[in-house]
KOLMAR-15389 format. One line per field, with one value per residue (C-alpha): residue in three letters; x, y, z; residue number from 0. Coordinates in steps of 0.05 Angstrom, whole numbers, plus 5000, padded with zeros to 4 digits. Example, Ala and Ser with C-alpha at 12.3 -4.5 7.8 and 13.67 -1.06 7.14 Angstrom:
res (ala,ser);
px (5246,5273);
py (4910,4979);
pz (5156,5143);
n (0,1);
END
This chain:
res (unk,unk,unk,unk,unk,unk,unk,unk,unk,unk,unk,unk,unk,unk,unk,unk,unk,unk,unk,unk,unk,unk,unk,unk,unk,unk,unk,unk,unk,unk,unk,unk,unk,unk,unk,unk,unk,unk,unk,unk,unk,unk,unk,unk,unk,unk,unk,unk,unk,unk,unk,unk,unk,unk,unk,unk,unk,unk,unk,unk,unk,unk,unk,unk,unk,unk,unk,unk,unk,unk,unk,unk,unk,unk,unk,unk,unk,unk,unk,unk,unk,unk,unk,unk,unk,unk,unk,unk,unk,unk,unk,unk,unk,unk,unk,unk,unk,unk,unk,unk,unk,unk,unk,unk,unk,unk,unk,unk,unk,unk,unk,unk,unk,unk,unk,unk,unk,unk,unk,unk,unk,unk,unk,unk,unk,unk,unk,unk,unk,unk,unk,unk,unk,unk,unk,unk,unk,unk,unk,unk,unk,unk,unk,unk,unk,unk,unk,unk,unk,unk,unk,unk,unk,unk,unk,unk,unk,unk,unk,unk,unk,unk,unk,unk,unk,unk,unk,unk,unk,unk,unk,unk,unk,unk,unk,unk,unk,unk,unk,unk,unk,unk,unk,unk,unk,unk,unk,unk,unk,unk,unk,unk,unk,unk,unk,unk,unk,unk,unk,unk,unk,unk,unk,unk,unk,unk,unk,unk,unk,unk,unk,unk,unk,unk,unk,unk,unk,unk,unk,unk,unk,unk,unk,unk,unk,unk,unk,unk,unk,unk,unk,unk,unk,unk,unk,unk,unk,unk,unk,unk,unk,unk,unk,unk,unk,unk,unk,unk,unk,unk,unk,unk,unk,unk,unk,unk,unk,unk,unk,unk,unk,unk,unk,unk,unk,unk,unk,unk,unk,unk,unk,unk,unk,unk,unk,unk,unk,unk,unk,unk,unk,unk,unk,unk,unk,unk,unk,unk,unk,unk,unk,unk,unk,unk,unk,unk,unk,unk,unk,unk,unk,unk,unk,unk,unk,unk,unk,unk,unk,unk,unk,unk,unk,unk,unk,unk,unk,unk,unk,unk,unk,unk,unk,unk,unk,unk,unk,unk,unk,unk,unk,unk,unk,unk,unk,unk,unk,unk,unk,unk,unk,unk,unk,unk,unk,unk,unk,unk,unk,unk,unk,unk,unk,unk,unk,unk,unk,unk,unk,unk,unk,unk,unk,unk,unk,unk,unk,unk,unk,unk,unk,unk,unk,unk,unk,unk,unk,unk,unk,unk,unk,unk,unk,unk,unk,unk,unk,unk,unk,unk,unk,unk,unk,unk,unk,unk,unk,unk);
px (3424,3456,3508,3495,3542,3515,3555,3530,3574,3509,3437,3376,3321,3257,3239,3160,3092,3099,3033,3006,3071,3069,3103,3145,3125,3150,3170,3141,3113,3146,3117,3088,3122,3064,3080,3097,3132,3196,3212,3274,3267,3244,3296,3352,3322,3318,3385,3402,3377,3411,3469,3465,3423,3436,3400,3333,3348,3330,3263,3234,3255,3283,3336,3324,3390,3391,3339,3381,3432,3442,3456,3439,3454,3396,3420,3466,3451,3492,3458,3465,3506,3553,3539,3561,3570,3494,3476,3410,3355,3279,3222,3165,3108,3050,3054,3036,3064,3140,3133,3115,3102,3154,3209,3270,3286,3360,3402,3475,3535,3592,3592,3620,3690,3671,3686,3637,3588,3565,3521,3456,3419,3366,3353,3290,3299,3252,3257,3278,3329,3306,3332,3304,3320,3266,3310,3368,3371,3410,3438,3432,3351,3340,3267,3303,3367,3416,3479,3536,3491,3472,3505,3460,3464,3442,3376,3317,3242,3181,3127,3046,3019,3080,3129,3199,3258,3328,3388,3448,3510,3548,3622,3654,3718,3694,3735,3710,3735,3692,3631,3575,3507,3468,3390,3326,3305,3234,3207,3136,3119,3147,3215,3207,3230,3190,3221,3282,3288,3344,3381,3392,3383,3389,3470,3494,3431,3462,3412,3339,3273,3196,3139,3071,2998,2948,2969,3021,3093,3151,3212,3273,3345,3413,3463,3540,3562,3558,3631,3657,3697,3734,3758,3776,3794,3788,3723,3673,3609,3564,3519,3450,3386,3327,3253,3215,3130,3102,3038,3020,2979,2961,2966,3018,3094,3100,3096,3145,3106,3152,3225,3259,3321,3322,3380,3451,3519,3535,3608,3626,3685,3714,3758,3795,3758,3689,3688,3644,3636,3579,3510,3480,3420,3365,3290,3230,3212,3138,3164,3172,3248,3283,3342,3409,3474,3534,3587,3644,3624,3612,3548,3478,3442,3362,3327,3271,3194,3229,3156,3134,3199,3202,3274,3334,3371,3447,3511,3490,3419,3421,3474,3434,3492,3564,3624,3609,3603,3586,3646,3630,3558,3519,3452,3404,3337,3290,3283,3203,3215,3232,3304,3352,3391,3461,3505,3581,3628,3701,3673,3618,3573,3506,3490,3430,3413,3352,3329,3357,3429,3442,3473,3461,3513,3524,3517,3574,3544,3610,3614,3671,3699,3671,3608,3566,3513,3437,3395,3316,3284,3241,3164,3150,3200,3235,3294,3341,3365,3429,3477,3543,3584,3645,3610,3548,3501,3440,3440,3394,3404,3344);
py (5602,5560,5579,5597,5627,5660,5658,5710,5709,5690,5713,5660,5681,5657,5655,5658,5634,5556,5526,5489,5467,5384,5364,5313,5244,5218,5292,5327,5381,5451,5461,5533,5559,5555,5554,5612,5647,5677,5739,5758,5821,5789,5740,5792,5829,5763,5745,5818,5810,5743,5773,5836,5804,5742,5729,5757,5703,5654,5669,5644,5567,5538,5484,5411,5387,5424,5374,5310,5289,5217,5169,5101,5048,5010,4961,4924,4947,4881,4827,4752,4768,4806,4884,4941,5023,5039,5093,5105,5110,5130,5117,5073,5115,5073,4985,4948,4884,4876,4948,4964,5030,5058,5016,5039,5015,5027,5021,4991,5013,4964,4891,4847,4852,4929,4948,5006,5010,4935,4928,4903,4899,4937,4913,4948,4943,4966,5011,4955,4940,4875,4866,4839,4832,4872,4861,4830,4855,4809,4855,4792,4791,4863,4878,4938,4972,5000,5016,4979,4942,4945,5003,5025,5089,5140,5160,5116,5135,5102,5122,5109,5046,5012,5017,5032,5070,5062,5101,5051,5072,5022,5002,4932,4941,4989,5043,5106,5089,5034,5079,5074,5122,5064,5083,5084,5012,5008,4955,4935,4925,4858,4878,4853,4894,4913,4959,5008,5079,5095,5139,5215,5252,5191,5201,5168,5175,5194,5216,5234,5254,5247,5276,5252,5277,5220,5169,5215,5234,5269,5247,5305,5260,5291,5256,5267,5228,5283,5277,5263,5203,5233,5291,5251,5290,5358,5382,5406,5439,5389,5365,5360,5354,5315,5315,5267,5265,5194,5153,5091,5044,4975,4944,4960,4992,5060,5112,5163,5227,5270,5288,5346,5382,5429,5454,5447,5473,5429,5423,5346,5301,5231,5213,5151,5142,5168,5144,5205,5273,5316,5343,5296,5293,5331,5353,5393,5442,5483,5547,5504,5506,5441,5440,5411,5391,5410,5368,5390,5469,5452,5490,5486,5513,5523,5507,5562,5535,5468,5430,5484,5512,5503,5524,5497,5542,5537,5558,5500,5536,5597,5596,5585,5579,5556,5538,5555,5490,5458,5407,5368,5352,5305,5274,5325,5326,5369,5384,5382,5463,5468,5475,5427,5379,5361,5301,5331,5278,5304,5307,5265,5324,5326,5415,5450,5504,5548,5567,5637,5605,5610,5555,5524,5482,5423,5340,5302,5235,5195,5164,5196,5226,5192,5152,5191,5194,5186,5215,5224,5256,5195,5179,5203,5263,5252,5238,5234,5163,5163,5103,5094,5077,5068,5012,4986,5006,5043,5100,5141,5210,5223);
pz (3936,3879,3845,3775,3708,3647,3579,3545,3482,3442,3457,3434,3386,3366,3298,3292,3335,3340,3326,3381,3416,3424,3506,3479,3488,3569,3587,3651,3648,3662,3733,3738,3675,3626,3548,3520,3452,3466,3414,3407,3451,3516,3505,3503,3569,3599,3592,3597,3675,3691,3673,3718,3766,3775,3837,3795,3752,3803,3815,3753,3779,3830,3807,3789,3810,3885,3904,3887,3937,3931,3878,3872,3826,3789,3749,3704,3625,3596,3569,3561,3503,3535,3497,3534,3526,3541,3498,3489,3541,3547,3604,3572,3601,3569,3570,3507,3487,3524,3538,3620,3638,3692,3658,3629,3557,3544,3478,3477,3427,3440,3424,3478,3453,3464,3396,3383,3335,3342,3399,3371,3437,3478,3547,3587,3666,3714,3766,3821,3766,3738,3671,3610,3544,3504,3427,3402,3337,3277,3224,3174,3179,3173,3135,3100,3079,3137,3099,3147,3194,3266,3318,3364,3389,3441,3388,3429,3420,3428,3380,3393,3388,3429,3358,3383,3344,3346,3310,3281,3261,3249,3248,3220,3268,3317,3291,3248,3190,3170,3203,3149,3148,3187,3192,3239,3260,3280,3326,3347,3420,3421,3404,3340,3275,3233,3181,3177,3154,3113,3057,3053,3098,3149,3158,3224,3263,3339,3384,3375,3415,3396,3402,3395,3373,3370,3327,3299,3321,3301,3309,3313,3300,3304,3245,3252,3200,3135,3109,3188,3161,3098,3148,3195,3271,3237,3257,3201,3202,3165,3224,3224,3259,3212,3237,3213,3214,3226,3228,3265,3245,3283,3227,3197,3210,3220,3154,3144,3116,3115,3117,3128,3153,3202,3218,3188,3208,3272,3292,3286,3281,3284,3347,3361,3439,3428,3345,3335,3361,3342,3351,3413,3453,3436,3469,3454,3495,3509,3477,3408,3408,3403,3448,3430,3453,3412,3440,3387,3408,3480,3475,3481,3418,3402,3341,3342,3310,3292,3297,3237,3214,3127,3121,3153,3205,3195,3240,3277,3307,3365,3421,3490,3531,3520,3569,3640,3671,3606,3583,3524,3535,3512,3541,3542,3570,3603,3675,3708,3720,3635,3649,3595,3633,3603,3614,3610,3566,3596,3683,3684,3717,3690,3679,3694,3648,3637,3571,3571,3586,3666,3694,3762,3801,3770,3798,3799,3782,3796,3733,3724,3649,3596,3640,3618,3561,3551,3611,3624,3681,3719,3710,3783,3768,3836,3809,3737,3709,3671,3638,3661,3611,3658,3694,3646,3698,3693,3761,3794,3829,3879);
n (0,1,2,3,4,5,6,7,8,9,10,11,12,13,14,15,16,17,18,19,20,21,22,23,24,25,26,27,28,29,30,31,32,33,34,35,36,37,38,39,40,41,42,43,44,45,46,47,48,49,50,51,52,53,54,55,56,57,58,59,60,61,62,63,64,65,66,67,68,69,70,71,72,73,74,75,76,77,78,79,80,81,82,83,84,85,86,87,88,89,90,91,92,93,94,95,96,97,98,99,100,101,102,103,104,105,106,107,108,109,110,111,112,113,114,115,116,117,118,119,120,121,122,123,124,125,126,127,128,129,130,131,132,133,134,135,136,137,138,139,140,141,142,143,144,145,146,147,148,149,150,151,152,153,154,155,156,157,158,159,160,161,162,163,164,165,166,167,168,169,170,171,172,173,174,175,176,177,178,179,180,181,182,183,184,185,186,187,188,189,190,191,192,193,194,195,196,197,198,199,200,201,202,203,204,205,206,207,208,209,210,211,212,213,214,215,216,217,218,219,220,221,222,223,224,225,226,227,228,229,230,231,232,233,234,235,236,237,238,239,240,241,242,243,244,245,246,247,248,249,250,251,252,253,254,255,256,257,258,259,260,261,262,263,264,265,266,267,268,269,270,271,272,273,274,275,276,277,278,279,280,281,282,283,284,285,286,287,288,289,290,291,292,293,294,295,296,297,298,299,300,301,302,303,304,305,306,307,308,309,310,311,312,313,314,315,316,317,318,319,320,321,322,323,324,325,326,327,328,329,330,331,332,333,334,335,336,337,338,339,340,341,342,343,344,345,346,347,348,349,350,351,352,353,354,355,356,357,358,359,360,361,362,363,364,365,366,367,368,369,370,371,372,373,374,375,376,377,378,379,380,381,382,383,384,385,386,387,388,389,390,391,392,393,394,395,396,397);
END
């Protein structure tokens, strides 16, 4: 039986009926848990029973990670041009243009002198780990306003239609005090960009996740930049979490429809290894709730209704777990079974977590503290592809 923790300092609620919950966009499905609305009583007697019984816990899943017991490595993320510190990464589940279905697109944050906030490349390898060079993006031809140029970060989407997204935040030295509020850079299928998407409440766009309807998607993107530099290494509670309703057209970029914030109140602060610390990855799951990692509170919290929610939720959204094995994390996606994967910043484990907070034992990838980042369950969902920052490679555990 795996081993498993519950932190129950903080129970989750729901907030309202989501209407007609959106799987986000590359994400399996949740295996033989079917969608449902959690209120906030069945979440308490949930939780309630993992914590007494913890072995009654287990037999609403059985865990992702427990099947995974090797690790491979796929690839090299650098370029020609030398960029390193993959961030970002997403599986490209439909081709069009540059795009292949299977492959891995894959977002890098350091320039070649690894000075962070510079990298201006995104490579896409496949899953034999041939790399190619899908953009190499020139902050002096930009179609649009990004306030301090080209950073990309761990916020990677791909929208219908083949138009990819990309979070900048963007440093002139690689250190956080030249860190500007950066922007959304869109690119067609080509790797060509075609516009950005800037300005309040775009504020140091650091990790995102979409979902898609049609020719319409929503994009949910986590910003840690709200005063972060002024305060410096004292943390504040100014993050945020934007979502942001799109169109596609083929011919024409992408339309923003709408803009709104969601949720407020997210620990963040600069730091002179990681330049940033704040509200990370982020995904969507079938109940409606949009799961996030809060690296600063080394928690993960729920956004209840966030496809439908009007109002922001502050205090940084509803505690789902926090501590237990948790240590920093950041990646976040979700497991085939519905469970929210987590990349851990200080141990380089990667934390299995259902959504009523138990924890399983977690996979040491090897990467080692600070390898890890951006991580997404695999098209075949036999196994979990994460970056390693400590080596620019892109792994696999299978």
């Amino acid at each position: 039986m795996p081993n498993r923790v519950v932190d129950h300092q903080t129970q989750p609620s729901a907030a309202g009926r989501p209407e007609n919950p959106v799987r986000p966009t590359g994400a399996p499905r949740r295996g033989r848990h079917s969608p449902v609305t959690r209120t906030v009583g069945v979440l308490a007697a949930l939780i309630a029973l993992a914590v007494a019984l913890p072995g009654a816990a287990a037999a609403f899943d059985q865990p992702f990670i427990g099947s995974l017991s090797k690790l491979s490595t796929v690839g090299s993320t650098v370029p020609s041009n030398g960029d390193e510190n993959p961030y970002g990464i997403v599986d490209v589940s439909t081709s069009a243009g540059s795009l292949v279905a299977g492959d891995i697109l894959i977002s890098n944050f350091n320039n070649s002198e690894n000075l962070q906030g510079t990298g201006t490349t995104i490579v896409q390898l496949t899953p034999s780990g041939h790399q190619s060079l899908f953009a190499q993006i020139n902050p002096a031809s930009l179609p649009g306003p990004c306030p301090g140029g080209v950073g990309l970060t761990t916020a990677l989407a791909i929208l219908p239609r083949g138009f990819v997204v990309v979070g900048s935040l963007p440093t002139s030295n690689g250190m956080a005090a030249t860190a500007q509020a950066g922007c959304l850079i869109v690119l067609d299928s080509g790797g060509h960009v075609v516009e950005t998407i800037s300005g309040p409440p775009i504020d140091g766009p650091w990790d995102m996740t979409s979902v898609a309807s049609g020719q319409d998607a929503t994009l949910f993107v986590t910003n840690v930049l709200n005063g972060t530099v002024a305060s410096g290494e004292t943390p504040i509670d100014e993050g945020t979490v934007v979502r942001l309703r799109v169109h596609t057209s083929a011919r024409r970029p992408p339309k923003v429809t709408s803009t709104s914030v969601i949720a407020t109140g997210f620990p963040e602060r600069t730091d002179p290894a990681a330049l940033v610390v704040g509200p990370t990855g982020v995904a969507l799951g079938d109940e409606g709730s949009l799961y996030v990692a809060d690296t600063q509170g080394n928690r993960i919290a729920a956004i209840p209704g966030a496809l439908n929610r009007s109002m922001p939720l502050g205090g940084g959204g509803v505690t789902v777990a926090k501590g237990g094995y948790l240590n920093n994390p950041l990646g976040l996606t979700l497991a085939p079974n519905g469970d929210i994967l987590t990349a851990n910043a200080n141990d380089g484990n990667v934390v299995e977590t259902t959504p009523v907070g138990a924890e399983f034992q977690p996979l040491d990838s090897e990467a080692g503290a600070g390898g890890l980042f951006g991580l997404t369950v695999a098209p075949t969902s036999k196994g979990l592809y994460f970056v390693n920052d400590s080596n620019n490679t892109l792994g696999l555990a299978h």
